[in-house]
C-alpha positions as CSV (number, residue, x, y, z in Angstrom):
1,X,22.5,13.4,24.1
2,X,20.6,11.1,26.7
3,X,18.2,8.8,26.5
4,X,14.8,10.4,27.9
5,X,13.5,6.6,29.2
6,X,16.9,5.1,30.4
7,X,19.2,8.4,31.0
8,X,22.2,6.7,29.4
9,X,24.4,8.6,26.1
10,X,23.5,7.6,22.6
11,X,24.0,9.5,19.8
12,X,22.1,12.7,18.2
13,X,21.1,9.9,15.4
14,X,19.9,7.0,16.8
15,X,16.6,5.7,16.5
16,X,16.5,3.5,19.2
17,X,18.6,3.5,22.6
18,X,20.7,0.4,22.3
19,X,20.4,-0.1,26.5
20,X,16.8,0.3,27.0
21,X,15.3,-0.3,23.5
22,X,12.9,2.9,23.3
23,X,12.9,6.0,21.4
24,X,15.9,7.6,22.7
25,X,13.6,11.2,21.8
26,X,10.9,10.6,24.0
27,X,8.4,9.4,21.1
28,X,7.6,6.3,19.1
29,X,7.9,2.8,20.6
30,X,7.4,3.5,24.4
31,X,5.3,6.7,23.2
32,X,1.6,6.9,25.2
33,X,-1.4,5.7,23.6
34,X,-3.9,8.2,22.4
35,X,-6.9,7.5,24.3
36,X,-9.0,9.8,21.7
37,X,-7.9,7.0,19.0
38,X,-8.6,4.1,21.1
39,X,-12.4,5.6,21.9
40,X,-12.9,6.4,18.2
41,X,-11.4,3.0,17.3
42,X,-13.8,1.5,19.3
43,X,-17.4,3.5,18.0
44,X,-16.1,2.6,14.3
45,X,-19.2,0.2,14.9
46,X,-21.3,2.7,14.2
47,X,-20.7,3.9,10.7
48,X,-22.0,0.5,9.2
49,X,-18.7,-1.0,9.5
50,X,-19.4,-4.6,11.1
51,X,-16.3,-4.8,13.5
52,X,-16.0,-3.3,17.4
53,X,-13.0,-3.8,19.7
54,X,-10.3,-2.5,17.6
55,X,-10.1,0.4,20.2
56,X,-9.4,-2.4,23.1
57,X,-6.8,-4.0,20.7
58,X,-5.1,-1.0,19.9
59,X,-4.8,-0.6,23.7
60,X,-3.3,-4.0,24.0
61,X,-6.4,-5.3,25.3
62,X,-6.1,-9.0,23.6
63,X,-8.4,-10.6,24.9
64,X,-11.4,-8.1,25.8
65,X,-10.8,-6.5,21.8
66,X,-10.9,-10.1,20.4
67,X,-14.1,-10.8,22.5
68,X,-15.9,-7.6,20.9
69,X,-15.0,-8.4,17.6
70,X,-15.9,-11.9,18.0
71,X,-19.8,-10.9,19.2
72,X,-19.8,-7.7,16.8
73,X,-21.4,-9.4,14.0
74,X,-24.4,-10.0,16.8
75,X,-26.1,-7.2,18.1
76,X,-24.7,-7.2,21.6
77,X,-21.4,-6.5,20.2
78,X,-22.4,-3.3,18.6
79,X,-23.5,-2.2,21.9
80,X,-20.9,-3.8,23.9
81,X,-18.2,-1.7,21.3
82,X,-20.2,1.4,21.2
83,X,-20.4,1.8,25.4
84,X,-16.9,0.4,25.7
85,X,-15.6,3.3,23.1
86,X,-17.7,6.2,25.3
87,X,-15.9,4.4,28.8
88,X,-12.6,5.2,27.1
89,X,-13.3,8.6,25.7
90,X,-14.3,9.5,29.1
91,X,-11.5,8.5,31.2
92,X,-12.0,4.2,32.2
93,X,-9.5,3.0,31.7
94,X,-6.7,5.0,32.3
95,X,-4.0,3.3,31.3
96,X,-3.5,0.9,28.2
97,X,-2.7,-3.0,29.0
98,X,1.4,-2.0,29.9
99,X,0.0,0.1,32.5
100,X,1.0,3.6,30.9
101,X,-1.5,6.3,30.9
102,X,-3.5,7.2,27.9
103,X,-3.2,10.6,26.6
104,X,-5.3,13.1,26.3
């Protein structure tokens, strides 16, 4: 078998490639990012729940997700999170922080 990222052999049961360092199966540590999962992360603002920007963070967004969370016990964070999380579900931005694209 080949490693999908790197192309190299490694064994039908490894876990990890030992050249590259991703999921030799094309899944788990280099998989995409859902971007349903980061837009819904994001509007969890709006069941009651005083906390916005984990969508941005689960992205790898540091510094924008810390931001929103920061100024979503103010009022401008709720609305900050909540447009933020309908950007994402609707395509911007396309890519999470290592530049991969979201999927669908």
């Amino acid at each position: 078998m080949h490693c999908q990222a790197c192309g190299k052999p490694v064994l039908n049961s490894a876990v990890i490639c030992p050249s590259c360092g991703s999921s030799p199966h094309g899944a788990g540590v280099n998989a995409a990012k859902s971007r349903m999962a980061a837009g819904l992360l994001n509007l969890i603002c709006l069941v009651g729940l005083p906390i916005g920007g984990i969508g941005r963070l689960y992205l790898g967004y540091i510094g924008i997700g810390i931001a929103q969370l920061l100024l979503s016990f103010l009022c401008i964070g709720y609305i900050w999170s909540v447009i933020d999380g309908i950007l994402i579900l609707t395509g911007s931005p396309a890519t999470d922080a290592e530049g991969k694209p979201l999927s669908s």
